[in-house]
GUNUZA-741478 format. One line per 2 residues: number of its first residue (from 1); their letters; for each residue x, y, z of N, C-alpha, C. Coordinates in pm, 1 decimal, decimal comma. Layout:
N
NUM = A = X Y Z X Y Z X Y Z ~ ...
END
This chain:
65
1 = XX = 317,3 -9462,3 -6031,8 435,2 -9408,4 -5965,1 388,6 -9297,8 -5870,0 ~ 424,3 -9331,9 -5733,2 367,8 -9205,0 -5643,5 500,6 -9109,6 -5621,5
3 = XX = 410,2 -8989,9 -5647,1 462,5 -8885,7 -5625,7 588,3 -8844,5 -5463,6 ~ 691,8 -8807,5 -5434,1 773,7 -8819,9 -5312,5 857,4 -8648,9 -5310,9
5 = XX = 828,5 -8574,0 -5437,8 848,5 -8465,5 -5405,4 761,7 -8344,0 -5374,9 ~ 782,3 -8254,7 -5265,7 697,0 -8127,1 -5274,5 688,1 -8066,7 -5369,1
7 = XX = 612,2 -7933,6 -5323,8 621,2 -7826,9 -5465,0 711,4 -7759,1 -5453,2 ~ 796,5 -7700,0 -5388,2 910,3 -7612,3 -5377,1 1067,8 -7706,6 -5414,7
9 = XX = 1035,4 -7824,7 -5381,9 1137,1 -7950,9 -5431,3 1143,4 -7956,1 -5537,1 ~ 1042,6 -7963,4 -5630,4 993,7 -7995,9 -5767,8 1033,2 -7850,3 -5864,4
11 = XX = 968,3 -7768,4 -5815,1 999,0 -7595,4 -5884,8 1161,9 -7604,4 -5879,5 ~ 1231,5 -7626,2 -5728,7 1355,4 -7594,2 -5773,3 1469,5 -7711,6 -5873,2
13 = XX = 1407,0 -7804,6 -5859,7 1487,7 -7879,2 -5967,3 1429,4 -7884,7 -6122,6 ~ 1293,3 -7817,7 -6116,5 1278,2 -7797,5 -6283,1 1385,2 -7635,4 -6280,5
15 = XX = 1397,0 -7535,6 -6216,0 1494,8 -7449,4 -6235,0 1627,0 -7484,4 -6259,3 ~ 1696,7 -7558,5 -6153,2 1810,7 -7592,6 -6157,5 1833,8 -7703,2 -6286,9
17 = XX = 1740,4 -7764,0 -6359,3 1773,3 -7830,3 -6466,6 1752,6 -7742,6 -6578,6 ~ 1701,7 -7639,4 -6599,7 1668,7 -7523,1 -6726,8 1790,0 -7461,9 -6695,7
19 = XX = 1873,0 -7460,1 -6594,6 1957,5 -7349,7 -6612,2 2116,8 -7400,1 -6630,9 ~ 2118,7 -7550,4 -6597,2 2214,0 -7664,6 -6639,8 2175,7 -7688,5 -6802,3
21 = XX = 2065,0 -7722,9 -6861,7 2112,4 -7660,7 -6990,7 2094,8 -7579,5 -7086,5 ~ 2104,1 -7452,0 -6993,6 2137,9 -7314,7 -7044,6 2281,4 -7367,9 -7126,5
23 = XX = 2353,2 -7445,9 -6983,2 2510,6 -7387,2 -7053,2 2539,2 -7481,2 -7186,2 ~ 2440,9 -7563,7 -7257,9 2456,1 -7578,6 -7403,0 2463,2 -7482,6 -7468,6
25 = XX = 2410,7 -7380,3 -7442,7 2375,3 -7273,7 -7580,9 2438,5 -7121,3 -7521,8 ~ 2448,8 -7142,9 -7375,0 2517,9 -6940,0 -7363,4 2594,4 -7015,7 -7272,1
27 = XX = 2697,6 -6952,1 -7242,9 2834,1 -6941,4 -7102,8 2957,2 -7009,1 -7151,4 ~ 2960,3 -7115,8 -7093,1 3026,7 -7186,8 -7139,2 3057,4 -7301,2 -7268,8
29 = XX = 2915,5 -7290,1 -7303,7 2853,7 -7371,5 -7412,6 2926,7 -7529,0 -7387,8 ~ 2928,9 -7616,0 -7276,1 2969,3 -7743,2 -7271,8 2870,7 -7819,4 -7215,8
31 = XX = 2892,4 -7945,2 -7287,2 2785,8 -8065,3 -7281,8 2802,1 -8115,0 -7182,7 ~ 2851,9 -8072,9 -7056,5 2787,7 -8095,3 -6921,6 2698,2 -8075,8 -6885,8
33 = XX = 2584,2 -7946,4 -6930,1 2489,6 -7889,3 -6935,5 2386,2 -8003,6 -6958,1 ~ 2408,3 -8138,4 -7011,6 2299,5 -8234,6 -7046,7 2258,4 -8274,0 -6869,1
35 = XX = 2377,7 -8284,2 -6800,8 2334,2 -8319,1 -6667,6 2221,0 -8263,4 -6612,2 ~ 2185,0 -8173,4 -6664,9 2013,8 -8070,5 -6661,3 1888,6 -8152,9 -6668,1
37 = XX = 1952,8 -8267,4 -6776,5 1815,8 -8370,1 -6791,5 1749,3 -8405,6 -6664,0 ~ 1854,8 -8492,3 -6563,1 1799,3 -8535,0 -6478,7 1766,9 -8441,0 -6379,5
39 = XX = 1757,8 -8366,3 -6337,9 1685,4 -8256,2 -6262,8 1545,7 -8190,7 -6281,8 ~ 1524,3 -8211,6 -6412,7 1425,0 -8129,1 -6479,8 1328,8 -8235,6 -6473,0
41 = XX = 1386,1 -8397,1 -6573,7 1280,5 -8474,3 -6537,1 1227,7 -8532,2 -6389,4 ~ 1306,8 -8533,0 -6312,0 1238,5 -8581,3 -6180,1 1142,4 -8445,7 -6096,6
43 = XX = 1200,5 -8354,5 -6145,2 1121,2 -8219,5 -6145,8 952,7 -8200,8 -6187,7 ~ 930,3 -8262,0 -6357,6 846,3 -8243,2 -6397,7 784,5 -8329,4 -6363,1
45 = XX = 823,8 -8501,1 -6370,7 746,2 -8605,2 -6275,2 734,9 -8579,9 -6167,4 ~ 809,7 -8566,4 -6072,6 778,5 -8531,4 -5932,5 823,8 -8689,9 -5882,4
47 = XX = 870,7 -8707,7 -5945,6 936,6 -8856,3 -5816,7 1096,7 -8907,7 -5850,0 ~ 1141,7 -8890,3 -5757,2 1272,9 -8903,4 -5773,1 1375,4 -9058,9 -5684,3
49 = XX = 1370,1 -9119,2 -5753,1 1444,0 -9263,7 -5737,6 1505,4 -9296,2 -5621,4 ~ 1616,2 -9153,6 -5640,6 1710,7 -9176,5 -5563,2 1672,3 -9167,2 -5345,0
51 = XX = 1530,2 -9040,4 -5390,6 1408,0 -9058,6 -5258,5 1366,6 -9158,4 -5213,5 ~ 1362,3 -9248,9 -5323,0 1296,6 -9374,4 -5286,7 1366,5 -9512,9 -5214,0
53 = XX = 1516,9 -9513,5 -5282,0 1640,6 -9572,5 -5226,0 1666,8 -9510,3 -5085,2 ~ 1655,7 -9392,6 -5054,3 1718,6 -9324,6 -4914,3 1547,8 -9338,7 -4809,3
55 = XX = 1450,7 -9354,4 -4901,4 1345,6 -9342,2 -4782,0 1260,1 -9170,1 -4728,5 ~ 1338,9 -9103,6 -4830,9 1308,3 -8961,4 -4791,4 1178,8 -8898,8 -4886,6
57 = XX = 1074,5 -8795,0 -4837,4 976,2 -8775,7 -4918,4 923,1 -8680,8 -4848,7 ~ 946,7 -8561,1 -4972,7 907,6 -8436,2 -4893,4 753,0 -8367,0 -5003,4
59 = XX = 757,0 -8455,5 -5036,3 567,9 -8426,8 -5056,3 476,0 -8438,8 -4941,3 ~ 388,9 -8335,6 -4925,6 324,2 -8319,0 -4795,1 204,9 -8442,1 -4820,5
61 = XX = 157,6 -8493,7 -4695,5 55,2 -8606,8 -4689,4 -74,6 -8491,3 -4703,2 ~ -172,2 -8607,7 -4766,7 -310,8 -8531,4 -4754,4 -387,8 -8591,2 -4576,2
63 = XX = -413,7 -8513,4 -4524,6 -516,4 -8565,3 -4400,3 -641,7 -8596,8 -4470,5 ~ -695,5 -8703,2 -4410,0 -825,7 -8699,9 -4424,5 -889,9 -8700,6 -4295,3
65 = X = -1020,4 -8660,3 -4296,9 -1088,7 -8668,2 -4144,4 -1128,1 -8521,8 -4085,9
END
């Protein structure tokens, strides 16, 4: 599976999924907060599906040469 996200892509959706389910356990405490999953895992993999359906990929290329 090749990678299609950057590093600043990737950092902010492992954030934005730790802090979606925060709200299991402090704030609001509702199991919407599971919606965190998918953020975090395409976060920690680094490839995200829905990039791949739209064609978009903001992982930088390596040059060679």
């Amino acid at each position: 599976m090749l990678r299609n996200e950057g590093t600043v892509d990737r950092a902010l959706r492992i954030i934005l999924g730790l802090v979606l389910l925060s709200l299991i356990f402090v704030g609001p405490k509702t199991m919407w907060g599971l919606v965190g999953i998918v953020p975090l895992a395409t976060g920690l993999a680094g490839h995200c599906p829905l990039y791949r359906l739209i064609g978009l990929n903001t992982c930088p290329l390596k040059k060679q040469g």
